[in-house]
C-alpha positions in Angstrom: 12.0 -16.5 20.8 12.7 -19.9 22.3 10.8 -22.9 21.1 7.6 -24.0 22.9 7.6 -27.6 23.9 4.2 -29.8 25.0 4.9 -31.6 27.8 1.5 -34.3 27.8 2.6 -36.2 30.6 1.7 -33.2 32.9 -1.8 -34.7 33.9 0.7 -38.2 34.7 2.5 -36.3 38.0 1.6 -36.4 41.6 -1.4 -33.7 41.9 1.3 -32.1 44.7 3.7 -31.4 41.7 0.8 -30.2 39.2 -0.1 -27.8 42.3 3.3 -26.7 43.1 3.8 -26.1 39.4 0.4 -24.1 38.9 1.4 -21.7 42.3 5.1 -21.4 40.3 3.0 -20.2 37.6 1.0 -17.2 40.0 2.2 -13.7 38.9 4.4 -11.8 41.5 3.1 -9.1 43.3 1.1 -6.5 41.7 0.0 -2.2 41.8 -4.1 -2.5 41.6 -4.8 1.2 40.4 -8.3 2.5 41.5 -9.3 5.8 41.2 -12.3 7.2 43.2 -15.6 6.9 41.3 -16.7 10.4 39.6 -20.6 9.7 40.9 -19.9 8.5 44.5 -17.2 9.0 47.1 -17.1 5.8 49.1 -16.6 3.4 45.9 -13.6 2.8 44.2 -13.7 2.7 40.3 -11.0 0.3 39.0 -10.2 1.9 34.9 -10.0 -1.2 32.7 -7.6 0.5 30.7 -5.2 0.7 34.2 -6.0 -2.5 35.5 -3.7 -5.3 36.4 -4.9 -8.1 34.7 -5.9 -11.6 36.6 -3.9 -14.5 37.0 -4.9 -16.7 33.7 -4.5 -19.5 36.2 -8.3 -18.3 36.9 -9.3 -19.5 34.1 -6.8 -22.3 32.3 -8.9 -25.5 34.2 -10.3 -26.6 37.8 -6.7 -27.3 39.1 -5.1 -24.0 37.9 -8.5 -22.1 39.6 -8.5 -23.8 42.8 -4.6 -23.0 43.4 -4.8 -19.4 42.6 -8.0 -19.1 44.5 -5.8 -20.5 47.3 -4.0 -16.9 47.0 -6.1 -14.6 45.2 -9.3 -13.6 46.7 -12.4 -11.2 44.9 -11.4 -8.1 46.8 -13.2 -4.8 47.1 -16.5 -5.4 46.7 -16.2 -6.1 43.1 -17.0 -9.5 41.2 -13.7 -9.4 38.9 -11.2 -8.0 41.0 -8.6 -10.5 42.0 -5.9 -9.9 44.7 -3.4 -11.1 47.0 -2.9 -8.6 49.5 -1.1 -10.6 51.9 0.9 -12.0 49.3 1.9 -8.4 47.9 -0.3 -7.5 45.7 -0.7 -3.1 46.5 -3.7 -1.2 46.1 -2.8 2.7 44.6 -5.2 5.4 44.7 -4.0 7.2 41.6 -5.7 10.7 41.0 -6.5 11.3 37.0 -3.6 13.4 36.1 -1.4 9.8 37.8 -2.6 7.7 34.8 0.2 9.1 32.7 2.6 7.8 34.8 1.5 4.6 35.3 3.8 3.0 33.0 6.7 3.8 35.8 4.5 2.0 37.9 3.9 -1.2 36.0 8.1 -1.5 34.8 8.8 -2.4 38.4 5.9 -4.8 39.0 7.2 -7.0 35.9 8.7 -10.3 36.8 12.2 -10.9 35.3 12.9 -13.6 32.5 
C-alpha cells in the first residue's frame, strides 16, 4: 500500500480548488438496490446489508457536505438515502432471490485505481 501523505496547507488554497478537489473526491455512479417492502406495496425498503453506502464527503466537514449536497440529494422519501440520479447514480428493484447476485452488480459500479 502506498504511503499516506498530510497535506496541511489544504485549508491555505482558493475555496474554488478545495471545492473542485472535494467534487474530485464524489464517488462515480452507483446501483441503489431497493426491494419492495414485505408490509406495504407502494414503499420501497432499501436492505442495509445491500445498500450503497453515502459519499463520506456527507460527513468529513461543512465544505465537503455542501459540495456533495450540490449533487446528491435525500431521494425516495427516506431521511438517509443519498443519490445522484441525474449524475448516474441507478435505482434497481431487485426481487429477494437477486440479493445473491448482487455482488456482479457492485464489481462494475467500482471506480478504477
Amino acid at each position: 500500500m502506498a504511503k499516506i501523505t498530510s497535506f496541511p496547507h489544504f485549508p491555505e488554497l482558493p475555496a474554488e480548488i478545495r471545492d473542485y478537489i472535494w467534487d474530485l473526491s464524489l464517488p462515480s455512479p452507483r446501483v441503489i438496490v431497493s426491494q419492495k417492502h414485505f408490509q406495504s406495496e407502494d414503499k420501497l425498503y432499501f436492505p442495509k446489508t445491500l445498500r450503497a453506502p453515502n459519499t463520506v464527503a456527507l460527513m468529513v466537514c461543512r465544505e465537503s457536505r455542501a459540495v456533495a449536497l450540490s449533487r446528491y440529494k435525500l431521494c425516495f422519501g427516506t431521511h438517509d438515502i443519498y443519490a445522484d440520479l441525474p449524475g448516474g447514480d441507478i435505482l434497481y428493484f431487485a426481487s429477494t432471490q437477486d440479493t445473491e447476485t448482487l455482488d456482479d452488480i457492485w464489481s462494475w459500479t467500482m471506480r478504477e485505481a
